[in-house]
Every structure is written in C-alpha cells, then in structure tokens.
C-alpha positions in Angstrom: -11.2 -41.9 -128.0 -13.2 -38.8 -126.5 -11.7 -36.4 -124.0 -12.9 -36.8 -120.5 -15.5 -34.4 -119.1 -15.7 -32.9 -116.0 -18.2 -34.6 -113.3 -22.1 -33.4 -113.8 -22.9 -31.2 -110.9 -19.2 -28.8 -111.3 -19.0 -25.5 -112.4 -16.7 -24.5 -114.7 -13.8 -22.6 -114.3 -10.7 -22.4 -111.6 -11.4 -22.7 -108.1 -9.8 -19.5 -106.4 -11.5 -20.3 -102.9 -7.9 -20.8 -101.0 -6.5 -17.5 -103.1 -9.0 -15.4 -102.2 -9.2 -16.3 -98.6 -5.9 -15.9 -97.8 -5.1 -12.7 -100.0 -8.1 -11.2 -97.5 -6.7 -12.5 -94.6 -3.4 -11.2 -95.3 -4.6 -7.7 -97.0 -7.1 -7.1 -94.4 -4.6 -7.8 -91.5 -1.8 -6.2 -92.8 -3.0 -3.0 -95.5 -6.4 -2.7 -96.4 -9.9 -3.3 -94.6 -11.8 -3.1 -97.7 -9.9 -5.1 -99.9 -9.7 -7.8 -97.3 -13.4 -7.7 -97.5 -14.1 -8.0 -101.2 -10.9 -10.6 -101.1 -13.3 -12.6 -98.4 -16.5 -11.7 -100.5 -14.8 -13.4 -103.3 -13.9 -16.7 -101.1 -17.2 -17.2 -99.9 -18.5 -17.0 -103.4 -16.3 -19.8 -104.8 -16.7 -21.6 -102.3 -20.4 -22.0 -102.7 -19.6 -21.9 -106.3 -17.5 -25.0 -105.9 -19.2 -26.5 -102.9 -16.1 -25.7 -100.3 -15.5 -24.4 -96.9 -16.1 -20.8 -96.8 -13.9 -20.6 -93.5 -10.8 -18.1 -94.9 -13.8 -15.9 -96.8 -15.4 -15.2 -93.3 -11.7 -15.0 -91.8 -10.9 -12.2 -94.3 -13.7 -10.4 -94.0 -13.6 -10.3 -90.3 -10.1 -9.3 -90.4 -11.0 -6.3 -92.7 -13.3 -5.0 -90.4 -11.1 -5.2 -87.6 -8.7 -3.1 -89.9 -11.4 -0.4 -90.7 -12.2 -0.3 -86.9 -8.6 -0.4 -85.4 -7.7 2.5 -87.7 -11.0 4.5 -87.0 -10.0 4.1 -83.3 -6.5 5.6 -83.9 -7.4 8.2 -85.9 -10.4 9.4 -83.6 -7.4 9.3 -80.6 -5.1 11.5 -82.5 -2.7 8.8 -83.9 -3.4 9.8 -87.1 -0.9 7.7 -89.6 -1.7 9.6 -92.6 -0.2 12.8 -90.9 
C-alpha cells in the first residue's frame, strides 16, 4: 500500500491565507500600519499560491494604510501620541 499524494496542480506546504489576512486586519487596525501591510502582502500571496480569495490580504493592507494615514493626520494636528 502506497501513501496518498497530494492532487497534481497543489503547492506544497500550509496554506496560511486566513492567518495572514486576519493578523493584518487586526494589526493594521489596532497597532501597526506596516505590519498590517506585509501581514496582507503575505495573504494575497498564499492565496494565489493556493488558488484562494485574496479578500482579507486587500482588507489588511487597506486597513494599514488607513493606520499610517490616521496617525500622520494626528500627529501633523498636534495629537502627537508618542509625546
């Protein structure tokens, strides 16, 4: 008896697609703009990797830039948070 192999046309490896959309959703909303992007760079990639949506990839990225942009705005107004 053999071992059953994976389907021709998969990639090998774990599919982090979910993980990585979600940790840049919630990183980018809550902490950090730029991890939420490379979080949602890393989505979108396994998800063409593995032939899923990249919805949450785009989500997290999106929500990282708001991040950047929201706390460029407060700092520019004098709200700085670091201070």
């Amino acid at each position: 008896m053999t071992a059953p192999y994976p389907p021709p046309g998969t990639a090998a490896g774990q599919d982090r697609t979910t993980l990585w959309g979600v940790l840049g959703i919630v990183v980018g909303l809550l902490c950090c703009g730029v991890l939420g992007i490379v979080f949602g760079y890393l989505s979108i990639r396994d998800a063409r990797r593995f032939g899923n949506s990249p919805v949450l990839g785009w989500l997290g990225i999106a929500f990282g830039v708001l991040n950047i942009i929201a706390n460029g705005l407060l700092y520019v107004g004098g709200n700085n948070p670091f201070s």
